[in-house]
C-alpha positions in Angstrom: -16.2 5.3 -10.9 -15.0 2.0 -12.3 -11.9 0.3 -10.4 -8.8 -0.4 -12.7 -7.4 -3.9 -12.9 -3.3 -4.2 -14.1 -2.4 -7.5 -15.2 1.7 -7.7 -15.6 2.3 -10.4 -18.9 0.2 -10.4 -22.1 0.5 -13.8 -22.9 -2.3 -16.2 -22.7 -2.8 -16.6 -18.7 -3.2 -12.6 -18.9 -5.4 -12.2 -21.6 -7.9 -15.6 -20.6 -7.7 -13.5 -17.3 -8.6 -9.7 -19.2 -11.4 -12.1 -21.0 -12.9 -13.1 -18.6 -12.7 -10.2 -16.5 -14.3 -8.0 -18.9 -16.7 -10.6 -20.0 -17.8 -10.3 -16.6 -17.6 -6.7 -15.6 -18.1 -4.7 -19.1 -17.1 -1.8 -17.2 -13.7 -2.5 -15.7 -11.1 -0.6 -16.7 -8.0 -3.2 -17.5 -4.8 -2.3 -18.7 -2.0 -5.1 -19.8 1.0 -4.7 -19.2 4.3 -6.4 -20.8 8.2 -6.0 -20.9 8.1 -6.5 -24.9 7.0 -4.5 -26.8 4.6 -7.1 -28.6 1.3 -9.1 -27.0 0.8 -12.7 -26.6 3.6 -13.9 -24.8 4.5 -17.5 -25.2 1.5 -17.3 -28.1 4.2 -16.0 -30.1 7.9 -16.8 -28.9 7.4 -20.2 -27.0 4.6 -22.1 -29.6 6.8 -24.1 -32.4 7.2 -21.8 -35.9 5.6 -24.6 -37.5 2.2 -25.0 -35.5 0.4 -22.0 -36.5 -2.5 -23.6 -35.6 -2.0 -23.3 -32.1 -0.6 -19.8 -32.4 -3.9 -18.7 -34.4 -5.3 -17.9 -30.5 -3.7 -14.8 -30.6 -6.5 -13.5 -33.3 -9.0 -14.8 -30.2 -7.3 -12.2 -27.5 -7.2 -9.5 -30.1 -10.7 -9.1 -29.8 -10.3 -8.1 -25.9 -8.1 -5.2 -27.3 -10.3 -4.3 -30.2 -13.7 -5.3 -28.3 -13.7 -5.2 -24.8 -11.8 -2.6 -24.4 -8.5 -3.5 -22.8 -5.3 -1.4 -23.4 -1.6 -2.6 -23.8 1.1 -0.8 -22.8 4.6 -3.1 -24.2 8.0 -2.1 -23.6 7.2 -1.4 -20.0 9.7 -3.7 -17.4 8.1 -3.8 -14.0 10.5 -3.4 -11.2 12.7 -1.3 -13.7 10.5 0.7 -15.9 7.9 1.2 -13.1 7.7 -0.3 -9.6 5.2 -2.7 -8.1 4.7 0.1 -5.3 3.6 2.6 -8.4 1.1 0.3 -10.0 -0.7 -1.0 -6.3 -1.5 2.8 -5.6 -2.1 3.3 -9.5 -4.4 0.1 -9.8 -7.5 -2.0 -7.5 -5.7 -4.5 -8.3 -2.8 -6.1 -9.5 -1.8 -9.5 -11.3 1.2 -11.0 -12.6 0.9 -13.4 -15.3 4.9 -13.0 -16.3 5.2 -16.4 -16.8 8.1 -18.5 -16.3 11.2 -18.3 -19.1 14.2 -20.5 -17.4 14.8 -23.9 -18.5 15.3 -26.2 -15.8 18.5 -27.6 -15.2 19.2 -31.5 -15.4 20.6 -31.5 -11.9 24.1 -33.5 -12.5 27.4 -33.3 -12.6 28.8 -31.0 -15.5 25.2 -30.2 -16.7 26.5 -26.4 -17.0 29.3 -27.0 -19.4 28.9 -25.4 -22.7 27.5 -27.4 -25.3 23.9 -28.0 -22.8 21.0 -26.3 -23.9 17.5 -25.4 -22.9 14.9 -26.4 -25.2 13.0 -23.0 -23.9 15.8 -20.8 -25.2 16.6 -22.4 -29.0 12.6 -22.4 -29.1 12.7 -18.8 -28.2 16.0 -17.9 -30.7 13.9 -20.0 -33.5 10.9 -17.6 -32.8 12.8 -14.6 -32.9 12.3 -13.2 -29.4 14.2 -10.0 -28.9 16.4 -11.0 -25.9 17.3 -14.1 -26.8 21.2 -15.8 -27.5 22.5 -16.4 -31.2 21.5 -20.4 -31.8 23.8 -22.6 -31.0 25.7 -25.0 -32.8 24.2 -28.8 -31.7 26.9 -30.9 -33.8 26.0 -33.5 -36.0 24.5 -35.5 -32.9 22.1 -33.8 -30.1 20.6 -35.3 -27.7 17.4 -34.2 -26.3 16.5 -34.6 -22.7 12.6 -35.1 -22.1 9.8 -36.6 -23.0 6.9 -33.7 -23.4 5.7 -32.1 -25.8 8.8 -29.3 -25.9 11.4 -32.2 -26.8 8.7 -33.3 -29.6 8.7 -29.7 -30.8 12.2 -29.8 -30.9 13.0 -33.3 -32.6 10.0 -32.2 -35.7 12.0 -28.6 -36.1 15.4 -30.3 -36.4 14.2 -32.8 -38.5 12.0 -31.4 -40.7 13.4 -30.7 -44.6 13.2 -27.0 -45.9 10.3 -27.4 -47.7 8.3 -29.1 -44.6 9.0 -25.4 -42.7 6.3 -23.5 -45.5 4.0 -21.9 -44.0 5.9 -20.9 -40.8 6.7 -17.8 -39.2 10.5 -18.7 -39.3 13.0 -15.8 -40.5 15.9 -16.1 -42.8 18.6 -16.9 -40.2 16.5 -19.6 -38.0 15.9 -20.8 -41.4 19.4 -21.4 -42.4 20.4 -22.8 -38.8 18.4 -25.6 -39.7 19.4 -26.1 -43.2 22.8 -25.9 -42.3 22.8 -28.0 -39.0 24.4 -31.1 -40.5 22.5 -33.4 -38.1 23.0 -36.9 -38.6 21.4 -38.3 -35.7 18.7 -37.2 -32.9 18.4 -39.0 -29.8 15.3 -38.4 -27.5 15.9 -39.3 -24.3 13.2 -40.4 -21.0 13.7 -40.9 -17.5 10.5 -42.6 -17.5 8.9 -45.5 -19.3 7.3 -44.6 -22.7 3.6 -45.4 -21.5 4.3 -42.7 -18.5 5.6 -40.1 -21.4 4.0 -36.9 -21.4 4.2 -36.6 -25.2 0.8 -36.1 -27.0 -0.2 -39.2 -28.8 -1.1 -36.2 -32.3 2.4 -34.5 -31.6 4.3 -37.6 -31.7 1.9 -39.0 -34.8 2.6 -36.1 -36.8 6.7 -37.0 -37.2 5.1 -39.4 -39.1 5.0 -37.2 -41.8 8.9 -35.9 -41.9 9.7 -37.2 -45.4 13.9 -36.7 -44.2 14.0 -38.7 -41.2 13.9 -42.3 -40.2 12.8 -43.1 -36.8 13.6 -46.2 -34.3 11.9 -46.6 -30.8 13.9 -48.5 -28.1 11.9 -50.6 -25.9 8.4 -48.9 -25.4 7.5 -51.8 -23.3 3.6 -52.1 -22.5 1.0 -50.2 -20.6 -1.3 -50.7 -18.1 -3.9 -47.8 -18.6 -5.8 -46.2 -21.3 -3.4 -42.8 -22.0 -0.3 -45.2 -22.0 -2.1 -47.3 -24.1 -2.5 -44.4 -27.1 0.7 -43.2 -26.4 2.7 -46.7 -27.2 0.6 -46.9 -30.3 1.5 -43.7 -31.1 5.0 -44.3 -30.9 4.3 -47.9 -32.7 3.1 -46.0 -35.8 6.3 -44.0 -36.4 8.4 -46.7 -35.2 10.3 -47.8 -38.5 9.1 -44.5 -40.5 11.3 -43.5 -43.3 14.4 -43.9 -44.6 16.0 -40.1 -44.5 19.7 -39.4 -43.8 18.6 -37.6 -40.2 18.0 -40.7 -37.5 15.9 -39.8 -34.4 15.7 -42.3 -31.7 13.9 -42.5 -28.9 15.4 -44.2 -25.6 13.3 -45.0 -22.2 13.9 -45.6 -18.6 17.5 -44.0 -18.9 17.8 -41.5 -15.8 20.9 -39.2 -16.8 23.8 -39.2 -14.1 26.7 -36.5 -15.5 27.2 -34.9 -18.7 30.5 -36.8 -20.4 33.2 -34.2 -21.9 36.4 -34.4 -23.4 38.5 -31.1 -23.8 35.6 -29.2 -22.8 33.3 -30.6 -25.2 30.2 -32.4 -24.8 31.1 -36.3 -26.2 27.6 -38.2 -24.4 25.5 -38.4 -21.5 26.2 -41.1 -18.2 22.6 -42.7 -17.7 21.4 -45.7 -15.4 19.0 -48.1 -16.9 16.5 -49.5 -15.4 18.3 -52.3 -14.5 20.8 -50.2 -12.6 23.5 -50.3 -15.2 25.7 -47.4 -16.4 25.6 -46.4 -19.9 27.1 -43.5 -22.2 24.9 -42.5 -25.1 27.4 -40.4 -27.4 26.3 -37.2 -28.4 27.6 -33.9 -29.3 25.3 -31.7 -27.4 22.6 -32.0 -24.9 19.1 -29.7 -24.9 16.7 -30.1 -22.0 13.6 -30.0 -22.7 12.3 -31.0 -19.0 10.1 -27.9 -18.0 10.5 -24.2 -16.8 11.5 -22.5 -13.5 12.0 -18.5 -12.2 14.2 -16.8 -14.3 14.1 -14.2 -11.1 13.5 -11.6 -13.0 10.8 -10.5 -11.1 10.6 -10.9 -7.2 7.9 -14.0 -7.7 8.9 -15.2 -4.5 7.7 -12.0 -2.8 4.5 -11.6 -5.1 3.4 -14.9 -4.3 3.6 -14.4 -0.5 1.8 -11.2 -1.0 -0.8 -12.9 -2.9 -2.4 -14.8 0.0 -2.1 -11.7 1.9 -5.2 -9.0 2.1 -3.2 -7.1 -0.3 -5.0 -6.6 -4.2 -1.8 -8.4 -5.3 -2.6 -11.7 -7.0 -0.9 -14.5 -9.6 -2.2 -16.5 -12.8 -1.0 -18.9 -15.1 2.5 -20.5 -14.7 4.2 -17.4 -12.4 1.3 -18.9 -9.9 0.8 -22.2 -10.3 4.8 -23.7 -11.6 5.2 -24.8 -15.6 2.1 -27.0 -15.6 -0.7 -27.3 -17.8 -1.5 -26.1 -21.6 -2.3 -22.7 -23.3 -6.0 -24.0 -22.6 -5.5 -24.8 -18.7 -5.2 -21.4 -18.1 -8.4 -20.6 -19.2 -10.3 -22.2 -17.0 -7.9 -20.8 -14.1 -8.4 -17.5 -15.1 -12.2 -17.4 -14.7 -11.7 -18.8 -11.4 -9.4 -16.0 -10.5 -11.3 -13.5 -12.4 -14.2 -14.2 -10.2 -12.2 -14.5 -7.0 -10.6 -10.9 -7.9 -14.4 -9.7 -8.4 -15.2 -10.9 -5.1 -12.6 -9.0 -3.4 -13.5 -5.9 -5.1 -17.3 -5.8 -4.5 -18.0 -3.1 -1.6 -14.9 -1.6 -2.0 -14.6 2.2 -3.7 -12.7 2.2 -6.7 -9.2 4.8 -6.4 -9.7 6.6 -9.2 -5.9 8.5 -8.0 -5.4 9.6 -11.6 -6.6 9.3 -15.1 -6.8 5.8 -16.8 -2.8 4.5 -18.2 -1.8 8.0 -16.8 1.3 5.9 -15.0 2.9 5.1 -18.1 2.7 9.0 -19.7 6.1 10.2 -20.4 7.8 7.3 -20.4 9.7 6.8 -23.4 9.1 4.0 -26.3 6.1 2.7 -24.5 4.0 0.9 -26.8 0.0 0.1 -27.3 -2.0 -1.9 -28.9 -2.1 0.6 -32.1 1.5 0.5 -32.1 1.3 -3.4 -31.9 -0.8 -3.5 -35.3 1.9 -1.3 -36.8 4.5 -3.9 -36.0 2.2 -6.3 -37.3 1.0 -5.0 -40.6 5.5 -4.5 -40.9 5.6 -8.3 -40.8 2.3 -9.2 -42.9 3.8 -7.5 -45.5 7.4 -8.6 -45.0 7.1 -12.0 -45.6 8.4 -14.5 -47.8 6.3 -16.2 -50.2 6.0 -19.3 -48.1 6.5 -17.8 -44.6 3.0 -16.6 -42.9 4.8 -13.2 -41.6 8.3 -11.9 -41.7 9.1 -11.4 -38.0 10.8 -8.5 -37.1 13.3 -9.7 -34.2 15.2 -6.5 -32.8 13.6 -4.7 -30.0 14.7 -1.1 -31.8 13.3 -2.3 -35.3 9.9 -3.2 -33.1 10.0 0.3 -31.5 10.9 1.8 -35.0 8.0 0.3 -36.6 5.4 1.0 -33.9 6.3 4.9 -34.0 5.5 4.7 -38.0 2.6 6.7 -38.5 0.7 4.7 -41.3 -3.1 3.7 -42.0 -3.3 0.9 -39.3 -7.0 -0.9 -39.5 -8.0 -1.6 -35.7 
């Protein structure tokens, strides 16, 4: 008898983990397990629409569906749907690799006032996640806070020109929120110097490219070690690019210090320079783009503490370790854990309580992996002539299209 391994989150820390579990142990029996109905997680609703090169990973962890033999039940909300209690006396052992979805507040005075946005949510809204808000309206002057590569994704999106967005997975309404924005102006904002950015040198390169835009860098200053060295040329090779009607400018060594309003409407961020002086950079919205935190939708707090217990309880990927690292990183932590979770079950008799995914039987509008590909093959063949799929972006379509009993290859 083979034990049975849950892993709660089906984006990439879960299936690196399911990869290399199975790579490992053939045998396992390991069943992934997500609250939306689709796979893949930030793969598919936190990557940019535009880099489908990054999102082309997905067609890697399709293979442990289609060859190792992993199973996905989506449309399952743990803690509501079924409870951590259920799936420890179901399971060997259980992970949660749920991610973190909140965007992390600035921390100042009047950064909750409408008209401030996390970068994670419009990113999220422009992928067409299921849960998330209507986009917002930015004005004809945002202001992005952070210097990663979320803000870059952010600053390429808003300025790129409709026929720069071909070959993206963006739908008809994300589409026309950007066409119809009316930017003028994009400010990108650091706390930190510009050779201690955390942009990628490529990322910021490739606004080089934006035919609409023209760029300006403020005082990138100079840099003392080889990464801050690529970065300011980096930043040097778009500086002065173009001569589009949409500005972006990037400012440095400005620490934000309250959110400025006016009849309840965003008119500029307070900042202190480096040289201790106040300034006000007008803008008529703000979108933070300065990392992730609990959303406390799960009880990650309590997990966590149970996961250094002797309980079969463990973490992966950002709902362990905080928002650090790239779709990548977590690769390399999984086959660490994978072989720590090994460990822990060698010498130990598998439960074998009930039939393999029996937990989830009778519960209505769970999805699996066959009902995934049915969603899929309904956005293959709904796109646009230059989108790469026509996303389907409403939980109840999703569910719709799963049940649809059509020719599906595995």
């Amino acid at each position: 008898m083979t034990h049975q391994i849950a892993i709660v989150g089906a984006g990439p820390s879960g299936c690196y983990l399911a990869q290399a579990l199975l790579k490992a142990r053939p045998e396992l029996d390991v069943d992934l397990i997500d609250a939306l109905p689709v796979p893949y997680g930030l793969v598919r609703y936190g990557v940019a629409a535009d880099h489908q090169g990054t999102k082309a990973v997905a067609r890697q962890f399709a293979r442990i569906f289609e060859r190792q033999g992993a199973r996905f039940f989506g449309n399952v909300h743990v803690g509501r749907d079924v409870t951590l209690d259920e799936l420890r006396s179901a399971y060997d052992a259980v992970v949660f690799a749920a991610g973190l979805a909140g965007d992390r507040r600035l921390g100042i005075a009047n950064d909750d006032v409408d008209g401030v946005f996390g970068a994670g949510a419009i990113t999220r809204a422009l992928n067409g996640h299921p849960d998330a808000g209507p986009l917002p309206d930015l004005g004809v002057r945002p202001l992005i806070v952070g210097n990663g590569n979320v803000a870059i994704d952010i600053v390429r999106l808003l300025g790129k020109r409709a026929d720069e967005l071909s070959g993206s997975d963006l739908g008809v309404e994300q589409t026309r929120w950007l066409a119809e924005s009316g930017i003028t102006a994009i400010t990108v904002l650091g706390r930190s110097t510009a050779s201690q950015a955390k942009f990628d040198p490529v990322m910021v390169k490739e606004l080089g490219k934006l035919t609409g835009v023209a760029i300006a860098i403020d005082k990138a200053g100079t840099a003392d070690d080889e990464r801050g060295k690529k970065l300011l040329d980096a930043l040097a090779a778009i500086d002065g690019h173009g001569t589009g009607v949409r500005a972006i400018r990037f400012v440095f060594s400005h620490v934000p210090v309250s959110v400025e309003t006016d009849a309840g409407r965003v008119t500029g961020l307070r900042c202190r320079t480096a040289e201790g002086d106040d300034t006000v950079i007008a803008c008529t919205s703000i979108i933070t783009a300065i990392g992730f935190e609990d959303t406390g939708d799960l009880p990650r707090a309590d997990i966590l503490a149970q996961a250094d217990s002797d309980a079969p309880v463990y973490a992966a990927g950002w709902f362990r370790r905080g928002p650090r690292g790239t779709i990548p990183d977590n690769r390399a932590d999984a086959q660490v854990l994978a072989a720590d979770i090994l460990a822990d079950l060698d010498g130990t008799p598998a439960k074998g309580v009930r039939p393999v995914g029996a937990i989830f039987e009778g519960r209505p509008d769970v999805i699996d992996y066959q009902g995934w590909l049915r969603i899929e093959q309904r956005e293959l063949a709904g796109a646009d002539a230059d989108r790469c799929r026509g996303k389907i972006c409403d939980r109840a379509a999703m569910i719709e299209a799963a049940r649809h009993q059509e020719e599906t290859s595995p």
